[in-house]
C-alpha positions as CSV (number, residue, x, y, z in Angstrom):
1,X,13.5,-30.0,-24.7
2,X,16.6,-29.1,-22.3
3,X,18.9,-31.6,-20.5
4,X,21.9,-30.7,-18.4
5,X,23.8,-33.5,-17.3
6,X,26.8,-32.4,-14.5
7,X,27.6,-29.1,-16.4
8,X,30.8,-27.0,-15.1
9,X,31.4,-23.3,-15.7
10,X,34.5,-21.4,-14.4
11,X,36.2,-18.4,-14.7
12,X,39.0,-18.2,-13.5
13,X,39.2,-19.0,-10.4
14,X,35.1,-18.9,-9.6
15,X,32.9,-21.4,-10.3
16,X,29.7,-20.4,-11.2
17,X,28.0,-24.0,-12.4
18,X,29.2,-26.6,-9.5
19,X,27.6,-30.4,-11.3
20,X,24.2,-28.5,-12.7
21,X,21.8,-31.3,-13.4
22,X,18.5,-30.2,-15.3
23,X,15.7,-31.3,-17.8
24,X,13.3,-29.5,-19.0
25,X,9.9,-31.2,-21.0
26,X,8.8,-29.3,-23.9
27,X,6.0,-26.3,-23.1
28,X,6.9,-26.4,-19.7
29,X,7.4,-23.0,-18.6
30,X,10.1,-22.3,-15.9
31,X,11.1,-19.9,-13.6
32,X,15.3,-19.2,-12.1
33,X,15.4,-17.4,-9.0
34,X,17.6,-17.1,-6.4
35,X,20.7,-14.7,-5.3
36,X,23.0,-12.5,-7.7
37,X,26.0,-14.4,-8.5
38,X,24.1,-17.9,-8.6
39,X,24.8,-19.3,-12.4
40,X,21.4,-18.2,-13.0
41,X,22.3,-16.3,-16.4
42,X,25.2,-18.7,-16.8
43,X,22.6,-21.6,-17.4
44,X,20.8,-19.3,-19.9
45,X,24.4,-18.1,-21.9
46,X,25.3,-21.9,-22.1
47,X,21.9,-22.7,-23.4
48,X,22.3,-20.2,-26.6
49,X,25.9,-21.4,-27.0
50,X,27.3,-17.8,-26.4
51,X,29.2,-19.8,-23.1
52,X,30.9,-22.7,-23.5
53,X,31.1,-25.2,-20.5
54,X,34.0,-26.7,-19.3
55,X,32.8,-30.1,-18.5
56,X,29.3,-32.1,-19.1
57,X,27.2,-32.3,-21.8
58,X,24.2,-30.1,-23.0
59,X,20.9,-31.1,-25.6
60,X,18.8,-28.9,-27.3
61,X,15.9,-31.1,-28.7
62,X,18.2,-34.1,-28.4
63,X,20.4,-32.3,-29.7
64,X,24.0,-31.7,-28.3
65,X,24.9,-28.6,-28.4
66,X,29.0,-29.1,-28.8
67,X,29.3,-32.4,-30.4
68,X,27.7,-34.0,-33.1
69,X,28.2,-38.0,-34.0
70,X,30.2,-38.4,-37.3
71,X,30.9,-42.0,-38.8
72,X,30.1,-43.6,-35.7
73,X,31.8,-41.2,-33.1
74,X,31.8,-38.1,-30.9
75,X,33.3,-35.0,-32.8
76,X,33.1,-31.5,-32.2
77,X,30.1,-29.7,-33.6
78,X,30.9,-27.4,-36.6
79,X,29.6,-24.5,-37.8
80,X,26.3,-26.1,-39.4
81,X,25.0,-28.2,-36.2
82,X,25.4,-24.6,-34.5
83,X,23.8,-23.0,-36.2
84,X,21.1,-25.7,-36.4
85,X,21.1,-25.4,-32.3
86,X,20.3,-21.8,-32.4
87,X,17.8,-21.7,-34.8
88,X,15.5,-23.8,-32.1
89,X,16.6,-21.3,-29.1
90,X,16.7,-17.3,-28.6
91,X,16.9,-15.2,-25.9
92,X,16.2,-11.8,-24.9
93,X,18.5,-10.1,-22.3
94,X,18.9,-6.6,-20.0
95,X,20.0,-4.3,-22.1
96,X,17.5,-4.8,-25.0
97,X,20.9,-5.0,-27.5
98,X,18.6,-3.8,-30.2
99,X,20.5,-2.2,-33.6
100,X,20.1,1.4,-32.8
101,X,20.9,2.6,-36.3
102,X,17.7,0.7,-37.5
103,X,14.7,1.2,-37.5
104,X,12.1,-1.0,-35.0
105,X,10.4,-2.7,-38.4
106,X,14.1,-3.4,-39.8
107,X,15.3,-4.8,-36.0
108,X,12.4,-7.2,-36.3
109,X,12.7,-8.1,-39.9
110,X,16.4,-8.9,-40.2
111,X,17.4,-11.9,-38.9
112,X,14.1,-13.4,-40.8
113,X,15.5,-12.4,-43.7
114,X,19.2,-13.0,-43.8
115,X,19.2,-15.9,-41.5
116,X,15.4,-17.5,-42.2
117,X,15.9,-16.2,-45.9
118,X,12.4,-15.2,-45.5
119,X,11.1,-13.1,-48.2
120,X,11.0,-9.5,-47.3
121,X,7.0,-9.2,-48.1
122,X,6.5,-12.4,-45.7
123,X,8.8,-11.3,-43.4
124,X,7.7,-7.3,-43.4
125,X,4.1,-8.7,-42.3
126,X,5.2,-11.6,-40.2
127,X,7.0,-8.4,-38.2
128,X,3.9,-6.3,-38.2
129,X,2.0,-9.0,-36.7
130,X,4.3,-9.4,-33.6
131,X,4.7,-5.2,-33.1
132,X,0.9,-5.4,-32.5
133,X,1.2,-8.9,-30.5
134,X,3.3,-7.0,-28.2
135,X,1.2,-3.7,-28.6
136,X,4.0,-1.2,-30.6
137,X,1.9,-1.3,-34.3
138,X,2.6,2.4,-34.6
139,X,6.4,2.3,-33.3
140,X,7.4,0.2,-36.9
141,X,9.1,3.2,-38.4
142,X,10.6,4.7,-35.0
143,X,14.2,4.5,-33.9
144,X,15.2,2.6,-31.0
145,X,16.2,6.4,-29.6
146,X,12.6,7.5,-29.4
147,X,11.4,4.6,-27.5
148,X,11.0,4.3,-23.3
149,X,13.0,1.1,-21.9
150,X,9.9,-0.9,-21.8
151,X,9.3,-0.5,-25.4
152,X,12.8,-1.3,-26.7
153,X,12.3,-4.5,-24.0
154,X,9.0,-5.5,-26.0
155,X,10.5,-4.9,-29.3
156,X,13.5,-7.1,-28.4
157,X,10.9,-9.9,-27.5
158,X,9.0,-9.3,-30.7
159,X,12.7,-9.8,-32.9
160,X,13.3,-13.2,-30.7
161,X,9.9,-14.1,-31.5
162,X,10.4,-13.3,-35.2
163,X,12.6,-16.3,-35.3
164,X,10.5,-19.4,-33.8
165,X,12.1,-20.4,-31.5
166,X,11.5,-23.5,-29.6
167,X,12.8,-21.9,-26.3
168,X,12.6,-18.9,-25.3
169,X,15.0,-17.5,-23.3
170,X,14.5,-14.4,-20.4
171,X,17.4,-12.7,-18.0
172,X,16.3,-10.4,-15.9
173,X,14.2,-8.8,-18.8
174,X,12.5,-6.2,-16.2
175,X,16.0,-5.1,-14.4
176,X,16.9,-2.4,-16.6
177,X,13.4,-0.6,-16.8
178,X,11.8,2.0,-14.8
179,X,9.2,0.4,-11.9
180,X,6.1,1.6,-14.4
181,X,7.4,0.0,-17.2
182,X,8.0,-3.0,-15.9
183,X,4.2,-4.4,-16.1
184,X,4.3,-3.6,-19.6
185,X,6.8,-6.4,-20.6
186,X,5.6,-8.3,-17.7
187,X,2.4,-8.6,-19.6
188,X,3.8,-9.7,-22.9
189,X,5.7,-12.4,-21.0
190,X,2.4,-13.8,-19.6
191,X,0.4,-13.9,-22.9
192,X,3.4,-16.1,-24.2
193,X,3.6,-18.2,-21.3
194,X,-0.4,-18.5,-21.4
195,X,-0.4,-18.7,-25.0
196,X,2.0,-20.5,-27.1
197,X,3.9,-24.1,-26.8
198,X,6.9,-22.5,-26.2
199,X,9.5,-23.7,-23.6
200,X,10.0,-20.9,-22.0
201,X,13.2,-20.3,-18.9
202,X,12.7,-17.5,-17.3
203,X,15.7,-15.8,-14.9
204,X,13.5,-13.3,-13.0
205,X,13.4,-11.5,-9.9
206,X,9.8,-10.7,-10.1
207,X,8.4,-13.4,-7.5
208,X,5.2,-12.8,-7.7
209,X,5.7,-12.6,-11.8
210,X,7.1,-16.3,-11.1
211,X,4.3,-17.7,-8.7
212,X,2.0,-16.7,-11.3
213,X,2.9,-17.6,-14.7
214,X,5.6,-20.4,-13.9
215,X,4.5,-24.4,-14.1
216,X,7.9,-25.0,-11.8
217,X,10.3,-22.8,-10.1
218,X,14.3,-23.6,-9.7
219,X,16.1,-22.0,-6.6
220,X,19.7,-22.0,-7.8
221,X,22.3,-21.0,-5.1
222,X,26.3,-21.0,-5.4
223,X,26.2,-23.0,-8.8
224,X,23.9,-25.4,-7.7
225,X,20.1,-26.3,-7.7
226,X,18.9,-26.2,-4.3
227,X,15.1,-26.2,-4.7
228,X,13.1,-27.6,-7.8
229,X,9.3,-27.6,-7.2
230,X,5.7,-26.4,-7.9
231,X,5.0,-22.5,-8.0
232,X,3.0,-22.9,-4.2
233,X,5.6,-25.4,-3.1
234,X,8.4,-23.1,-3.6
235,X,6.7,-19.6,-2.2
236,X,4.6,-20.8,0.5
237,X,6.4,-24.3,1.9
238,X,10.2,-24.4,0.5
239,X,11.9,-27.2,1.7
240,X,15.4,-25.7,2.4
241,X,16.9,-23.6,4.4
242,X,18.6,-21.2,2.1
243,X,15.0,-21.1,-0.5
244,X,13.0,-20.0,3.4
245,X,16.0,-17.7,3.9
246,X,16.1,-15.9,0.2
247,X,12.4,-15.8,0.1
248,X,12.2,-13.9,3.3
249,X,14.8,-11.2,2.3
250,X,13.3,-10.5,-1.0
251,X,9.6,-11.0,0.2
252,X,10.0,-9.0,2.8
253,X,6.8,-6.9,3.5
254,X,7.8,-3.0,3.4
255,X,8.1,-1.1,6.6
256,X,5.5,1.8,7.4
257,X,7.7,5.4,6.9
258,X,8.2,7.1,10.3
């Protein structure tokens, strides 16, 4: 469903993907750990096309994302085989990036309509469905303004959702929210993961979120993969060096107050 093949990102002077070699099967649900700075969300804004790399190549479903084969040869992708490539992925990020002047039904509905070109009955109850999937039936006709974090984070998940996706995409969805919201979205995550046939790539701090719900864990350090493995492999026998030496800082067992 994802292939990476020796993918490059820079800016400037940094480079945040270093040769980034990664496939991904279809249904396999994945979790990307590892230190701030890694290429962690990098590999997810490549994914949904809103980075552009500077070298390798990148498939969506088999799928290219850049180029597209024309009369025989490699051209650049135009605006159609984009748009084609995002129709299979969608992401949900931080900052929830909902349209604040709308209201939670219409944020849902939207996209389905304009870019689906569902009809507004099928869309309207194909919306209502998902507001009660993740638990906010009675937030339809409420403002992003008069929801907590964690709600505006499950209504972003239902508008991704909205759109079928093939892969789901997740940075750091909990980062942003108050500690007692962040179970809330947690939970929504996990009935997907449990759920559904989606791929789903998950950039998450939440290591005990990851051990739980993941079928493989990446530790990505510098721009590179360091550690690809099994959920148990990863958290209780990690192979490298720098996985044992994350994993100790950010599992680190809190000290008794004096």
């Amino acid at each position: 469903m994802i292939r990476m093949r020796d993918v490059r990102k820079s800016f400037g002077d940094l480079a945040v993907l270093r040769g980034l070699d990664l496939e991904i099967p279809p249904s396999q649900k994945v979790a990307l750990i590892g230190p701030s700075g890694s290429g962690k969300s990098t590999v997810l804004r490549a994914l949904m096309t809103l980075e552009k790399i500077d070298s390798g190549t990148i498939e969506i479903d088999g799928d290219p994302i850049w180029t597209l084969v024309k009369n025989g040869r490699e051209v650049p992708a135009n605006a159609a085989h984009l748009r084609k490539i995002r129709s299979k992925v969608d992401m949900v990020f931080q900052q929830f990036n909902l349209f604040p002047h709308m209201t939670v039904l219409r944020n849902v509905t939207e996209a389905p309509i304009h870019v689906l070109r569902l009809p507004r009955e099928e869309a309207v109850k194909n919306a209502m469905a998902l507001l009660e999937q993740v638990g906010l039936p009675d937030k339809a006709e409420a403002y992003p303004a008069q929801l907590s974090g964690g709600q505006k984070q499950r209504v972003a998940i239902a508008r991704a959702l909205a759109m079928r996706p093939k892969i789901m995409l997740f940075d750091e969805v909990t980062s942003a929210l108050d500690p007692e919201r962040v179970g809330e979205v947690l939970a929504v995550i996990r009935r997907l993961a449990l759920e559904t046939e989606m791929t789903l790539l998950i950039v998450t701090h939440e290591m005990g979120f990851a051990r739980e719900i993941a079928d493989r864990v990446i530790f990505m350090d510098e721009g590179r993969i360091v550690e690809d493995d099994l959920p148990e492999k990863i958290f209780s026998e990690p192979k490298h060096e720098r996985t044992r030496e994350f994993l100790k800082r950010v599992l680190r067992p809190l000290e008794p107050p004096r």
